[in-house]
C-alpha positions as CSV (number, residue, x, y, z in Angstrom):
1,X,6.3,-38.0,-100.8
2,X,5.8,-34.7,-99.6
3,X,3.5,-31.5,-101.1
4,X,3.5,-28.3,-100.8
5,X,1.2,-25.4,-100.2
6,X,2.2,-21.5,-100.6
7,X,0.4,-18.1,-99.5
8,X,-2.5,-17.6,-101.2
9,X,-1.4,-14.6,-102.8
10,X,-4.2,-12.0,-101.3
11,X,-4.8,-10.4,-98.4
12,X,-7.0,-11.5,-95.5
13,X,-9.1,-10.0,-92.8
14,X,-7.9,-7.7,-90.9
15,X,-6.2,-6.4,-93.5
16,X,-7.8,-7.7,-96.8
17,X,-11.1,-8.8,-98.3
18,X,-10.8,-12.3,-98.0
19,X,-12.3,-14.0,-95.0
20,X,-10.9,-16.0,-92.4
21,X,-13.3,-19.1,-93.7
22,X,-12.8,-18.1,-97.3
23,X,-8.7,-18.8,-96.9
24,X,-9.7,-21.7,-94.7
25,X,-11.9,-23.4,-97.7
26,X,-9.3,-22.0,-100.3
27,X,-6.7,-24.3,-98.5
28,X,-8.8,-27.2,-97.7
29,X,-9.4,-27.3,-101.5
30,X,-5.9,-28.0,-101.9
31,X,-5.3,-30.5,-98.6
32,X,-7.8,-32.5,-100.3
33,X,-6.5,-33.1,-103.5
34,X,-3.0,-33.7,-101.8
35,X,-4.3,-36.1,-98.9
36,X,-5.9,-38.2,-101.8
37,X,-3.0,-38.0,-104.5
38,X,-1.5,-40.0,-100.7
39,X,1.4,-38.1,-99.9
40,X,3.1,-38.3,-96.5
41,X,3.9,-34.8,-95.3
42,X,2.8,-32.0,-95.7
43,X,4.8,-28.2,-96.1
44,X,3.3,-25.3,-95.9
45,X,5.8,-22.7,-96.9
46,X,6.9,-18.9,-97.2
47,X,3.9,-17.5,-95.2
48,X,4.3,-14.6,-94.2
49,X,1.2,-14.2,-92.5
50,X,0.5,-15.8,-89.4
51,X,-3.2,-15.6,-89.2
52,X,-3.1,-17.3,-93.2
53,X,-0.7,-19.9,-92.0
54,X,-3.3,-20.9,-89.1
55,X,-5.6,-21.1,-91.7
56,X,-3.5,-23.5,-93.6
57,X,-2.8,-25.8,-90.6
58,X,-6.6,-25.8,-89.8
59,X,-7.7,-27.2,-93.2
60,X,-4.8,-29.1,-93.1
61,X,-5.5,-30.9,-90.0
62,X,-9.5,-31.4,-91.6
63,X,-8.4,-33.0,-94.7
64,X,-6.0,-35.5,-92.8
65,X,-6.6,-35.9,-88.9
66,X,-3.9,-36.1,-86.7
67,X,-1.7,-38.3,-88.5
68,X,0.1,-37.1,-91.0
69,X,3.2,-34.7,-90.2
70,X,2.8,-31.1,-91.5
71,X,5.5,-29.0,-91.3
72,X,4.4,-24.9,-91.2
73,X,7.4,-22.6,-92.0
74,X,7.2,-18.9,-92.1
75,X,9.8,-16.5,-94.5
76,X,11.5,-13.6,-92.3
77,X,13.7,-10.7,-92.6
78,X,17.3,-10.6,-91.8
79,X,16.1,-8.8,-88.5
80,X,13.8,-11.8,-87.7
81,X,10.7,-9.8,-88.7
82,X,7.6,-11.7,-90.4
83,X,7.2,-9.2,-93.5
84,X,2.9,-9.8,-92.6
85,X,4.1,-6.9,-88.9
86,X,2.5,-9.6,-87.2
87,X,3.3,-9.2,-83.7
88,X,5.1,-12.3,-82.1
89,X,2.9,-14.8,-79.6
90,X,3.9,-15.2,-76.4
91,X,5.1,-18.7,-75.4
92,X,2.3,-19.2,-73.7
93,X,-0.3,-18.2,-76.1
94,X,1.7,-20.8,-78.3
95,X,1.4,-23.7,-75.6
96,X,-3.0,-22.8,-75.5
97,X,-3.3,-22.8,-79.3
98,X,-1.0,-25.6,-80.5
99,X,-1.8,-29.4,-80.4
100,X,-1.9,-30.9,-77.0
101,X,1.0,-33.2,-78.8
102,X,3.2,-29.7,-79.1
103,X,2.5,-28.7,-75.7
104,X,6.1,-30.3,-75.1
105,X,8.7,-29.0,-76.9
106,X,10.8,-31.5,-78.2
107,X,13.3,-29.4,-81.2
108,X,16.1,-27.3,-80.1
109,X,15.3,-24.0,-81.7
110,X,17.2,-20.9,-79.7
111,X,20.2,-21.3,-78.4
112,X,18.9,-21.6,-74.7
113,X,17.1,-25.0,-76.0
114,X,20.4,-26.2,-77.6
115,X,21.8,-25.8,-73.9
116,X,19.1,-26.4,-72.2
117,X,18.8,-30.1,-74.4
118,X,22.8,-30.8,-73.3
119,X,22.3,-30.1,-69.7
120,X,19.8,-32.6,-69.7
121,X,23.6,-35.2,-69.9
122,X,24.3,-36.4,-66.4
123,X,27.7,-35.6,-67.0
124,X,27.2,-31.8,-68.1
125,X,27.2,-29.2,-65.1
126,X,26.3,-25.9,-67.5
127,X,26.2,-25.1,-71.1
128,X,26.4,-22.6,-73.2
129,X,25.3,-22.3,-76.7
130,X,26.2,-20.0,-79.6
131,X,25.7,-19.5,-83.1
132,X,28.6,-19.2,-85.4
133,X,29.2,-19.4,-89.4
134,X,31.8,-21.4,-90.7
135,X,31.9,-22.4,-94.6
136,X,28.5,-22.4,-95.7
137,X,27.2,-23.7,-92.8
138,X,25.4,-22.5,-89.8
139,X,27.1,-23.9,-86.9
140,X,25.7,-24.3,-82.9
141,X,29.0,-24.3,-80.6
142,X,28.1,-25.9,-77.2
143,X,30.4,-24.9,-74.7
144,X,30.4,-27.5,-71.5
145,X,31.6,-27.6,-68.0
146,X,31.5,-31.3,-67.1
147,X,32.0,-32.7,-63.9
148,X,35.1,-33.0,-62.1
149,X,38.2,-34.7,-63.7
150,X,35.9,-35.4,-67.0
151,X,36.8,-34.1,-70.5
152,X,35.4,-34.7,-73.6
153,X,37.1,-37.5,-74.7
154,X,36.1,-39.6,-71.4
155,X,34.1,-42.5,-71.4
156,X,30.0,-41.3,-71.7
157,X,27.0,-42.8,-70.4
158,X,26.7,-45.3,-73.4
159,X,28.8,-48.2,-73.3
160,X,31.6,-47.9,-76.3
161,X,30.5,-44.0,-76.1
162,X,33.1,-41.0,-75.1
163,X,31.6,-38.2,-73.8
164,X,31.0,-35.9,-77.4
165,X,29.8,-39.2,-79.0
166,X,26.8,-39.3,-76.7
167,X,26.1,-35.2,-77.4
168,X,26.5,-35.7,-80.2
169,X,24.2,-38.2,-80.8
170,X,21.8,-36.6,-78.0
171,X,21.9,-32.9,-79.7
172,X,21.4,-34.6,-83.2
173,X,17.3,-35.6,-82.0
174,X,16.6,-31.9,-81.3
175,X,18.9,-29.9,-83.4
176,X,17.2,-28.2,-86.2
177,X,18.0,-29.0,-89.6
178,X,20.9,-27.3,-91.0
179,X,22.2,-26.7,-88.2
180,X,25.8,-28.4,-87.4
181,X,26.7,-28.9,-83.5
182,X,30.2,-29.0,-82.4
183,X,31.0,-29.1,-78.2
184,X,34.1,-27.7,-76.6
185,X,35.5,-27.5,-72.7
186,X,34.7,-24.6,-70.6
187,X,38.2,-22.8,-71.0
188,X,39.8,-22.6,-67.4
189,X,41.2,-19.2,-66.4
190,X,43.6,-19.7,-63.1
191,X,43.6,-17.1,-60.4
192,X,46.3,-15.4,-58.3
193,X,45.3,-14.7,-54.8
194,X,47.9,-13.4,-52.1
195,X,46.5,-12.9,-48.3
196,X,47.8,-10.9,-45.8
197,X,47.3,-13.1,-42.7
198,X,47.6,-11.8,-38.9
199,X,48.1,-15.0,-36.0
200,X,47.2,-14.8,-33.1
201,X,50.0,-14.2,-30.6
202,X,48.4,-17.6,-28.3
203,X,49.0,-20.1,-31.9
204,X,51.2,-21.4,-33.1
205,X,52.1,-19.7,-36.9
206,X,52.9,-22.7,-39.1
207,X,50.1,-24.9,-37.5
208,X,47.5,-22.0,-38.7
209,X,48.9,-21.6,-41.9
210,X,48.1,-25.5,-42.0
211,X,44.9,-25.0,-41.4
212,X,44.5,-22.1,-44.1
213,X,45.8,-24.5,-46.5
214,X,44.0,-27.4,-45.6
215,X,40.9,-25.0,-45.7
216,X,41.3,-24.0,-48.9
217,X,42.6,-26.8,-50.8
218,X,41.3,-28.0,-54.1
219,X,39.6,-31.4,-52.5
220,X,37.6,-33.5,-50.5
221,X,38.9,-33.0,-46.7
222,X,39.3,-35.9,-44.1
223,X,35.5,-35.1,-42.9
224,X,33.8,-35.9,-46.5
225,X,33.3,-31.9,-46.9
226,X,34.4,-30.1,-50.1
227,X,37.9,-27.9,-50.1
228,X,37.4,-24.2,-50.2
229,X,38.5,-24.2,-53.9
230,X,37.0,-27.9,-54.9
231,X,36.4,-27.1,-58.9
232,X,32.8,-27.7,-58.3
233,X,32.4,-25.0,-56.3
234,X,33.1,-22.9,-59.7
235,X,30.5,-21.8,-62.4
236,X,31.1,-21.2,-65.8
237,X,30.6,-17.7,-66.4
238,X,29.5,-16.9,-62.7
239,X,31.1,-14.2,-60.7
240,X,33.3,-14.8,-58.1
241,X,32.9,-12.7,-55.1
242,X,36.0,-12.1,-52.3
243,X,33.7,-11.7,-49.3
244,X,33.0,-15.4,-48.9
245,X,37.2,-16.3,-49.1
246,X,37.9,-13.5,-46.5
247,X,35.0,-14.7,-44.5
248,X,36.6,-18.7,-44.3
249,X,39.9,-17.3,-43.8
250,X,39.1,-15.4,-40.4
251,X,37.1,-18.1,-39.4
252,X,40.1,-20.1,-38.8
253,X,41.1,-20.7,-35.3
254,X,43.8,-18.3,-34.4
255,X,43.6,-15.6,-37.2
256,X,43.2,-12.6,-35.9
257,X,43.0,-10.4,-39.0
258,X,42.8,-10.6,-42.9
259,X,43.6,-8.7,-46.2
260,X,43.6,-9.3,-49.6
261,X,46.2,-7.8,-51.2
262,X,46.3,-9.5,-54.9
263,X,43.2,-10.9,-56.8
264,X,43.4,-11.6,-60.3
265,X,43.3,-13.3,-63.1
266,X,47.0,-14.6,-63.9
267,X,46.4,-14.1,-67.8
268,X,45.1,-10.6,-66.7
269,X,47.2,-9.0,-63.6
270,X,46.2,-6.0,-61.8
271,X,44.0,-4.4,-59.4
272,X,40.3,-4.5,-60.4
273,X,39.3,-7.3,-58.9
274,X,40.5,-6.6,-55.6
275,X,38.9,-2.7,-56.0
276,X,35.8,-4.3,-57.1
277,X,35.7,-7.6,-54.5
278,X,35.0,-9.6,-57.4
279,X,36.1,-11.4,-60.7
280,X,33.3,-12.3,-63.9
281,X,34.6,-14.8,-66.2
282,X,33.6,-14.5,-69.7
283,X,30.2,-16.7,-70.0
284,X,32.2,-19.6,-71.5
285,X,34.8,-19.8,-68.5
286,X,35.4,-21.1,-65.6
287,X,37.7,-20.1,-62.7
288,X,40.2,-22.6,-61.0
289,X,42.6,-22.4,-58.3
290,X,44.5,-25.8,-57.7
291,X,47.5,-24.4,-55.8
292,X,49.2,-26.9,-56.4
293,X,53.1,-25.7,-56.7
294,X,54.0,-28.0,-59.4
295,X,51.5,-26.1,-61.9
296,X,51.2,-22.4,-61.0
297,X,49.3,-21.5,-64.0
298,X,46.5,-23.6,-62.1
299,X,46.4,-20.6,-60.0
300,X,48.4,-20.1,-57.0
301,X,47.2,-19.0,-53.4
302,X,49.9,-17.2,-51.4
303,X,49.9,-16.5,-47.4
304,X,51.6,-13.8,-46.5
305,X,51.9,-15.0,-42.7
306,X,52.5,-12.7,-40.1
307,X,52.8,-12.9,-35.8
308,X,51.6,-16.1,-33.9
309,X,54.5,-17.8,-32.0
């Protein structure tokens, strides 16, 4: 059984006559009666005052200790604004004044919580969250980057589990009520990348184009280490600079020279990447370049070989 205290309907210091201690004993008055009529929580709704809502909570917390739940909610604009101008507290100001049993926060509120609460999965590299309507319902859309060769339908931590099952069940501890939470796959955007390669006239041509390709491959070489293109080594949402592929490239016994002559996305040809030296994917993508010939629209690598004997 729950009850329910409102405003108090006047104004209080700074801006009113009522005192601080006056809206204190005015609410403790009430906390009494509803701590003895034995109810179990306590909500203390539609403030739109903060310092009147602290109030609350204080005479709250006298009538009934530390025990029983209260829940303080606060009624807001449609630009997020209190309708009491009171200015926002810092987060820090937030962690001095609450309980020390709210110093952790343990409810996903923004969206950075809902990701930062998925990320907390073993199998979840990044996530992003965002907020969007469908029906009448307010939903959070999680998108994920999981490790490699995982989807969402894999097997999850849990025994019996997939990989949604356990978000699921994870996000649905923190996620505020009324709020849905769906997850979906980082979408994978392929690139295109032709190089220009000069070979040394001492080398052998096809043994360094081996090398190029064994360089940047999309897996784990014969010394343990990580191809050039592994799909770790891409971020959802992270830029993707050329210096560091040109860089590898010449550092390949026998190249002499390098140039980039196409870099792009292959839903998205043309030439800004290459003016710019670097690609951003949208925040809820995530580059790839298999090179594998059987599926091009993993992205393809191309060397445009050139000298060597």
């Amino acid at each position: 059984m729950a009850g329910a205290i409102g405003p108090l309907g006047v104004r209080i210091e700074p801006l009113g006559p009522t005192s601080f201690a006056e809206a204190r004993a005015a609410f403790r008055e009430q906390t009494d009666a509803l701590v003895e009529a034995g109810v179990d929580l306590l909500i203390l709704e539609t403030f739109a005052n903060l310092d009147e809502l602290r109030e609350a909570v204080a005479a709250a917390r006298e009538s009934a200790g530390d025990e029983l739940v209260i829940v303080a909610q606060v009624t807001i604009d449609d630009f997020g604004h209190l309708p009491g101008g009171t200015d926002p507290e810092s987060l820090d100001d937030v962690r001095n004044n609450a309980p020390y049993a709210f110093n952790t926060q343990e409810r996903a509120v923004t969206l950075a919580d809902y990701a930062a609460v998925t990320q907390r999965y073993a199998l979840v590299v990044r996530a992003v969250a965002v907020f969007r309507v469908t029906r009448s319902w307010r939903t959070v859309f999680i998108t994920v980057e999981l490790q490699v060769g995982l989807n969402l339908q894999s097997p999850g931590l849990t025994t019996g589990n997939t990989i949604y099952q356990d978000l699921q069940a994870l996000l649905d501890l923190y996620r505020m009520a009324g709020n849905d939470v769906e997850f979906e796959l980082a979408k994978l955007v392929a690139l295109d990348i032709v190089m220009h390669v000069c070979v040394d006239p001492n080398y052998r041509q096809d043994e360094v184009q081996l090398a190029l390709l064994t360089l940047f491959s999309d897996g784990i070489l014969a010394d343990g280490s990580e191809g050039f293109f592994y799909p770790d080594r891409f971020i959802m949402g992270q830029t993707y600079y050329l210096g560091p592929v040109i860089a590898a490239a010449q550092n390949v016994t026998g190249v002499t020279s390098v140039e980039i002559t196409t870099f792009q996305r292959s839903d998205t040809p043309g030439n800004a990447g290459l003016l710019a030296g670097f690609l951003t994917p949208a925040t809820t993508e995530v580059f790839t370049l298999r090179n594998d010939p059987n599926f091009p629209e993993n992205g393809v690598l191309t060397f445009d070989m050139r000298g060597g004997r």
